[in-house]
C-alpha positions as a Markdown table, in Angstrom:
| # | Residue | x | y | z |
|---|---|---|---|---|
| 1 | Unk | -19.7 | 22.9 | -13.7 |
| 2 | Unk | -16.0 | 22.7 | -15.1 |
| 3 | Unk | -15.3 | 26.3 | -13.4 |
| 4 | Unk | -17.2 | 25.6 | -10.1 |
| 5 | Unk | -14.6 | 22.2 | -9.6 |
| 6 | Unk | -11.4 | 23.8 | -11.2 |
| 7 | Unk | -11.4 | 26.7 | -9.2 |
| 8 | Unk | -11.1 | 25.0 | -5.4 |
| 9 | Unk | -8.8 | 22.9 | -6.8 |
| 10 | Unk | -6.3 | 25.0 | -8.3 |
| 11 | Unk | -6.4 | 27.1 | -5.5 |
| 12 | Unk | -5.8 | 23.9 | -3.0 |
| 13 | Unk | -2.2 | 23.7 | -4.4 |
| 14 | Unk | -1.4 | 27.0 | -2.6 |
| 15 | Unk | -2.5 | 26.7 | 0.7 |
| 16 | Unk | -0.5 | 23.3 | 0.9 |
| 17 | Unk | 2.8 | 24.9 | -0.8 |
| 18 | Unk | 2.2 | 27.8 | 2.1 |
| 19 | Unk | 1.7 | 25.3 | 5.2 |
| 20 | Unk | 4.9 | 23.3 | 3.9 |
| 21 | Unk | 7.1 | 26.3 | 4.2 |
| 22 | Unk | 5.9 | 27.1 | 7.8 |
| 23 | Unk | 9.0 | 25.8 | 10.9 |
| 24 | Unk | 8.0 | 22.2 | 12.0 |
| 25 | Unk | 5.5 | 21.6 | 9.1 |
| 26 | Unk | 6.2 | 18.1 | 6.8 |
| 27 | Unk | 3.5 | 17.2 | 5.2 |
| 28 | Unk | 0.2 | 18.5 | 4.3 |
| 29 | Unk | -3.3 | 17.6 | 2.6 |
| 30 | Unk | -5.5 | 20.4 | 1.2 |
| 31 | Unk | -9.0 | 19.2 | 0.0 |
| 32 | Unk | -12.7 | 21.1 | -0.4 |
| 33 | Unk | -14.8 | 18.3 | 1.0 |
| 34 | Unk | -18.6 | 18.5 | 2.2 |
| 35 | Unk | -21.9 | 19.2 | -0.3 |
| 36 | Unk | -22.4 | 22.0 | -2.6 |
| 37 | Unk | -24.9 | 23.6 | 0.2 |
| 38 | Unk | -22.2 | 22.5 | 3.1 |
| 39 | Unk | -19.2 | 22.8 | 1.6 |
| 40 | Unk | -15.8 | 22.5 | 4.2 |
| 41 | Unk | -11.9 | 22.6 | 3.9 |
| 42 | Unk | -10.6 | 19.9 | 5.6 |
| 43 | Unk | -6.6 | 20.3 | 6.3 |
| 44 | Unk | -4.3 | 17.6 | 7.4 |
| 45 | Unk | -0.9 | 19.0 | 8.7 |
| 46 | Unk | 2.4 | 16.3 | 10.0 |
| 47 | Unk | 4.2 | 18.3 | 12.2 |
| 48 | Unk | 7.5 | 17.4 | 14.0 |
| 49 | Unk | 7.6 | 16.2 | 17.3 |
| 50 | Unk | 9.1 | 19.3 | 18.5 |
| 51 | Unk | 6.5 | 21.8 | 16.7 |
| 52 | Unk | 4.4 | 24.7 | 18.2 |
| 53 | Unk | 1.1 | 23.3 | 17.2 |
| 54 | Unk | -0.8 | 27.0 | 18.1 |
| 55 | Unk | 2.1 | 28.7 | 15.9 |
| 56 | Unk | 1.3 | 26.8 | 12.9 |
| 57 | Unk | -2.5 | 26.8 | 13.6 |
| 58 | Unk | -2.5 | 30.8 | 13.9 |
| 59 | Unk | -0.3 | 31.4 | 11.0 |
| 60 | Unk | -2.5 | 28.7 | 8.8 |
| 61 | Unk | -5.7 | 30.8 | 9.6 |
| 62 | Unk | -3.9 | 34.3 | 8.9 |
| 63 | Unk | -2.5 | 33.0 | 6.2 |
| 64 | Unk | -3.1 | 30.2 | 3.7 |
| 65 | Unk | -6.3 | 29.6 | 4.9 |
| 66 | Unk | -7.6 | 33.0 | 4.2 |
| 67 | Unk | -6.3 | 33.7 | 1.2 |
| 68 | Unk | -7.8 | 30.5 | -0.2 |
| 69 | Unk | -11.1 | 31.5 | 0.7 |
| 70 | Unk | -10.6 | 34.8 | -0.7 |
| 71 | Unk | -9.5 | 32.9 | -3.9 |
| 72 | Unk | -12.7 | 30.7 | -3.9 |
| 73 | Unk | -15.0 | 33.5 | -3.1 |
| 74 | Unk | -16.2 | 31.7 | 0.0 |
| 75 | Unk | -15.3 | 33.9 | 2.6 |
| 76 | Unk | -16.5 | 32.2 | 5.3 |
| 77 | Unk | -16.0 | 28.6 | 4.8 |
| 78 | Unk | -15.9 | 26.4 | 7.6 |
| 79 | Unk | -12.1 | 24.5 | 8.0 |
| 80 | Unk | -11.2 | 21.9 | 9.8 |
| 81 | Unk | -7.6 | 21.2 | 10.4 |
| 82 | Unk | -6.1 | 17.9 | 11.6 |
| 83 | Unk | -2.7 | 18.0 | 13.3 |
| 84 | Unk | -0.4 | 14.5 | 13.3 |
| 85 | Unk | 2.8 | 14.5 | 14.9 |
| 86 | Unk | 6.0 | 12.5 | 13.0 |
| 87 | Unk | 7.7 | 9.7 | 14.4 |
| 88 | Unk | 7.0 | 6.5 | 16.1 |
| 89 | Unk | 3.8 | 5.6 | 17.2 |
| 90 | Unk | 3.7 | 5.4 | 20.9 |
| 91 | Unk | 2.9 | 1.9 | 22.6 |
| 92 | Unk | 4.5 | 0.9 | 19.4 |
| 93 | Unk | 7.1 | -0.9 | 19.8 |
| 94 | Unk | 10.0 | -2.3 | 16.5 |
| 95 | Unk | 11.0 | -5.8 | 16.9 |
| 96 | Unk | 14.6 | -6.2 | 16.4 |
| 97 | Unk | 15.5 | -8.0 | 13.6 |
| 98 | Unk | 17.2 | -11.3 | 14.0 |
| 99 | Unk | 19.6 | -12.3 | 11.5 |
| 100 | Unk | 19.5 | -16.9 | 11.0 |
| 101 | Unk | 22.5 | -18.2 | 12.1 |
């Protein structure tokens, strides 16, 4: 129903909004994924190079995390949070760029 699918996504916008504003923390992806009897938020964080990783986890759970499951009514939904680090890849390697003469 209309209700059931509006309310995860209205509340995905916060948790997202809250991660962002965390020290270290670019980019982040909020999205209710799994079945109706499995349901699971699946979290997608690009930290900086230089970035506490178990700062930014604890503070997600205490924070953004929870309250989105309080704001879903589902207080124990399972997350699962993906951390990628910015920057070059490593092995990775830019060819320089060679001008014609």
């Amino acid at each position: 129903d209309q209700d059931t699918r509006g309310r995860p996504a209205a509340a995905a916008a916060d948790p997202g909004r809250d991660a962002r504003a965390m020290p270290g923390v670019g980019d982040v992806r909020v999205r209710l994924t799994g079945t109706a009897d499995r349901p699971r938020l699946l979290v997608r964080i690009t930290c900086a190079g230089d970035t506490l990783i178990s700062e930014v986890y604890g503070e997600l759970g205490a924070g953004p995390v929870e309250r989105y499951r309080r704001a879903v009514g589902m207080p124990d939904l399972p997350v699962v949070v993906r951390f990628h680090m910015a920057g070059p890849r490593p092995g990775r390697r830019r060819r320089p760029h060679l001008e014609p003469a």
